[in-house]
C-alpha positions in Angstrom: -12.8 -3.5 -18.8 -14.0 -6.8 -18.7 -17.0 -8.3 -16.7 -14.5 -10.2 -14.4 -12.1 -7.2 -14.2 -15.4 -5.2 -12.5 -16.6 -7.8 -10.6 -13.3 -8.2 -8.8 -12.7 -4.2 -8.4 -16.0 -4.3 -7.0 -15.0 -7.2 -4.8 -11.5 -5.5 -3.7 -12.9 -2.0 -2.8 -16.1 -3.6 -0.6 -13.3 -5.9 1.5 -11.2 -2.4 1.8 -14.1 -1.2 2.9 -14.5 -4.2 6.1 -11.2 -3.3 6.6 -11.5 0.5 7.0 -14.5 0.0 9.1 -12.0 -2.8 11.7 -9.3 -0.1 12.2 -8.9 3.5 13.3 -8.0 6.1 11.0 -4.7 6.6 10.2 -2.5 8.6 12.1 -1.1 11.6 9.1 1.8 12.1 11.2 2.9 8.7 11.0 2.1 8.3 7.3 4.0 11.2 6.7 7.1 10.1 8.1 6.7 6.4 6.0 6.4 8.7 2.8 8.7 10.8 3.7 11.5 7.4 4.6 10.2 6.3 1.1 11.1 9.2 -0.8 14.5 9.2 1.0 15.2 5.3 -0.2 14.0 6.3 -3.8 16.6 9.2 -3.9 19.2 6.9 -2.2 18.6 4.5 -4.8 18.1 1.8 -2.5 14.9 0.6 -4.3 16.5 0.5 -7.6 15.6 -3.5 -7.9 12.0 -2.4 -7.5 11.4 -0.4 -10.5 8.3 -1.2 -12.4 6.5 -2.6 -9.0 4.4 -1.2 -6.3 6.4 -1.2 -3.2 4.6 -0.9 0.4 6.2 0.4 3.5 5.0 0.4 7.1 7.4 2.0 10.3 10.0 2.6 8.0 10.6 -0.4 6.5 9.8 -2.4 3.3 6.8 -4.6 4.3 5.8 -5.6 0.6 6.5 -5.1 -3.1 4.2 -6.3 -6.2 2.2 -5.6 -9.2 -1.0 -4.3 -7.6 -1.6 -1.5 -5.0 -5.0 -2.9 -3.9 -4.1 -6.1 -3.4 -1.1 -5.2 -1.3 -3.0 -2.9 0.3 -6.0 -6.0 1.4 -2.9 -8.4 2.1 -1.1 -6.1 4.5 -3.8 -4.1 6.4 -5.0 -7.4 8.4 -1.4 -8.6 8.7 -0.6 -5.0 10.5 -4.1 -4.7 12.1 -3.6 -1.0 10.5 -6.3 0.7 8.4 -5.8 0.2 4.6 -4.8 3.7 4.6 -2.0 3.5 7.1 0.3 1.6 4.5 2.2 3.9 2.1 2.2 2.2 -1.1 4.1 3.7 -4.0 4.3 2.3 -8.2 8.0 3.0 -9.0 8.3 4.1 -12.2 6.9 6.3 -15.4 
């Protein structure tokens, strides 16, 4: 790891922090049933043109697909006004 690679990790996880501290915990239920729809897609190959990217789904739907899970995670939780945890966020492939 490089200097800048740690100082932004250090940077990511203390604004995932703010953001946990903004919103409730998330409800399991409800992050149950997104993994569980996600699973579903992935056997249903309907995420085949994702392979090799994260993919990020909130109520059951596609809500964001990219490279990194903590970015995605920081883009989408204020966007939502969910807690970082609430987004189900998944790297397709090996």
């Amino acid at each position: 790891m490089t200097a800048d690679t740690l100082t932004t990790d250090s940077l990511r996880d203390a604004r995932l922090r703010e953001l946990a501290a903004l919103y409730p915990p998330p409800v399991i239920a409800e992050w149950l049933a997104d993994r569980s729809w996600l699973n579903e897609q992935m056997n249903d190959g309907a995420l085949a043109a994702h392979y090799g990217k994260v993919v990020a789904v909130y109520n059951r739907a596609v809500v964001g697909v990219g490279d990194n899970y903590l970015d995605m995670l920081l883009e989408l939780s204020p966007k939502f006004g969910v807690h970082p945890e609430r987004i189900v966020a998944l790297y397709l492939g090996e």
